[in-house]
N, C-alpha and C positions, 0 to 999 in steps of 0.2 A: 229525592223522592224514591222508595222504594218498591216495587211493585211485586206480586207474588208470583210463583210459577206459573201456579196455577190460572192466574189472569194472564199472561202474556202470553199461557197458549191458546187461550179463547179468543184473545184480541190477534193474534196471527192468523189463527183459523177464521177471522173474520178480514183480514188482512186478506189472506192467501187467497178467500171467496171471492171477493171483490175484482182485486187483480183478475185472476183467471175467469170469471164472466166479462170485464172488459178489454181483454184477451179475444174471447171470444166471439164478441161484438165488431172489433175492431177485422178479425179474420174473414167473420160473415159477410162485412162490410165493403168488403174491395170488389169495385167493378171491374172485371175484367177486359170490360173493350176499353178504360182510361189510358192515357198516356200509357206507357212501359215505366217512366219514371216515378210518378206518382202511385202506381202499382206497388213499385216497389220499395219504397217510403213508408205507404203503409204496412207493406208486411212488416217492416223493421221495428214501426212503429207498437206493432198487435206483439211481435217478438218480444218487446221490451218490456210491456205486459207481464206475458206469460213469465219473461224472467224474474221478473217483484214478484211477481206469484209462488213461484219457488222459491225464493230467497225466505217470503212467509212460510212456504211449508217446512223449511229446514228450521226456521226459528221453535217453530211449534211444536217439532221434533225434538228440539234438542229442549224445550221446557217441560215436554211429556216425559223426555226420561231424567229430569231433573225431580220434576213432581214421583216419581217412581223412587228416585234414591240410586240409581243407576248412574248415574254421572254426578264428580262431585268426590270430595276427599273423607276422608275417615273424619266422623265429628265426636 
């Protein structure tokens, strides 16, 4: 199946949104008088998040400048 650039930067940038609001949620979320444990479980957890998150924004990036003609061999 082949997909367009164009689609796979929308679908990242929908990707990257997601991630990074339940990121967000996940940060929000931690009580700080819990356990010290469980504290810090969930940062890793909200961390891990945030990093799919970026992993979307690089994808996006790198279809934005394929959509551009920027990246990519002489055709």
């Amino acid at each position: 199946m082949k997909l367009s650039a164009q689609l796979v930067l929308w679908l990242s940038l929908v990707f990257a949104g997601v991630c990074i609001a339940y990121a967000g949620f996940g940060f929000s979320s931690i009580d700080p008088g819990a356990d010290p444990q469980i504290v810090a479980d969930s940062r890793g957890y909200a961390w891990f998040w945030l990093f799919l998150g970026g992993i979307g924004l690089v994808m996006a990036l790198v279809s934005w400048l394929m959509v551009k003609g920027r990246l990519g061999g002489d055709d």
